[in-house]
C-alpha positions as CSV (number, residue, x, y, z in Angstrom):
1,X,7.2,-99.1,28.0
2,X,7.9,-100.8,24.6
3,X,7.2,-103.6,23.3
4,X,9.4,-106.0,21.2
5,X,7.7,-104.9,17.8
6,X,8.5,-101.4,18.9
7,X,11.7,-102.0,19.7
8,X,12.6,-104.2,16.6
9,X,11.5,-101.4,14.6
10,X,13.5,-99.0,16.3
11,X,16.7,-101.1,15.9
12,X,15.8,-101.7,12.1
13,X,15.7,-97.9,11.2
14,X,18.7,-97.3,13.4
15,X,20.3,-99.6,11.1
16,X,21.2,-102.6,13.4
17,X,21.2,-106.1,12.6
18,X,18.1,-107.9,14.4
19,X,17.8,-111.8,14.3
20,X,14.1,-112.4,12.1
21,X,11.4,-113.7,13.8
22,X,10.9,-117.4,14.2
23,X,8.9,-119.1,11.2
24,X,5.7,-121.1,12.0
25,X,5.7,-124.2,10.5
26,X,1.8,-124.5,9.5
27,X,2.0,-128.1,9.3
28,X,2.8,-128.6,13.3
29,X,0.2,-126.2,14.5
30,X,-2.0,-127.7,16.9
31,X,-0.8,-130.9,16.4
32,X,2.8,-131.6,17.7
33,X,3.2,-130.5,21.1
34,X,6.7,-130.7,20.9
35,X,6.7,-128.3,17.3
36,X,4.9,-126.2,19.9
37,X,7.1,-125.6,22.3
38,X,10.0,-125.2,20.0
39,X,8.3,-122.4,18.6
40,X,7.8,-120.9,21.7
41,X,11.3,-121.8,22.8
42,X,12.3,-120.2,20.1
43,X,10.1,-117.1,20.1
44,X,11.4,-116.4,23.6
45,X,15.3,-116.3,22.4
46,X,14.1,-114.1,19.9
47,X,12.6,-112.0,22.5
48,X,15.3,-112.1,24.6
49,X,17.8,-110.9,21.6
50,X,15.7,-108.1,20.7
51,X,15.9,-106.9,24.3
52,X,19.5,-107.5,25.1
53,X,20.2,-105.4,21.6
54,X,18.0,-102.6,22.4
55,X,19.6,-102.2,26.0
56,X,22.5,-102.1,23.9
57,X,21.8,-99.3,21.5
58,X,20.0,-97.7,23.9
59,X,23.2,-97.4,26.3
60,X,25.4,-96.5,23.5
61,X,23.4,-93.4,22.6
62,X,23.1,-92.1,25.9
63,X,27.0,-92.7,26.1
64,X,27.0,-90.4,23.1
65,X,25.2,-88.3,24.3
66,X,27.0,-87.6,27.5
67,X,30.4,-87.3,25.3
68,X,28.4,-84.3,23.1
69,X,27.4,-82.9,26.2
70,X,31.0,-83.0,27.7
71,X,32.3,-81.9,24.4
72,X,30.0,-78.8,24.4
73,X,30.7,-77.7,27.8
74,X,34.6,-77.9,27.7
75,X,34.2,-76.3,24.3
76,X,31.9,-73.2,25.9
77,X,34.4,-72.5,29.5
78,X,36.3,-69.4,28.9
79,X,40.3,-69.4,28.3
């Protein structure tokens, strides 16, 4: 199974647009509790984007796929 990184990168050299990863504000760390869970708030859309796009692309190419393959096979029956 792969992980977001894994499918960030993915998405990246297949040349789709990915949302960049939420800053860190240094001066909230450990401090503000509520800077905290923003920033986890917001890593988890970030997740959550990166997932929904990759079950995207992934759906599209085994569409394509299936249209080569249909292609291929109509082009290969006899006349």
């Amino acid at each position: 199974m792969l992980n977001t990184d894994q499918k960030e990168a993915i998405l990246r050299r297949a040349g789709v647009a990915v949302p960049s990863f939420p800053e860190r504000h240094p001066d909230a760390h450990g401090r503000d509790r509520d800077a905290e869970a923003e920033q986890q708030v917001a890593l988890q859309r970030w997740t959550e984007a990166i997932d929904m796009l990759y079950v995207q692309y992934a759906a599209a190419r085994a569409a394509q796929s299936l249209r080569d393959a249909e292609r291929k096979a109509i082009s290969a029956r006899p006349a």
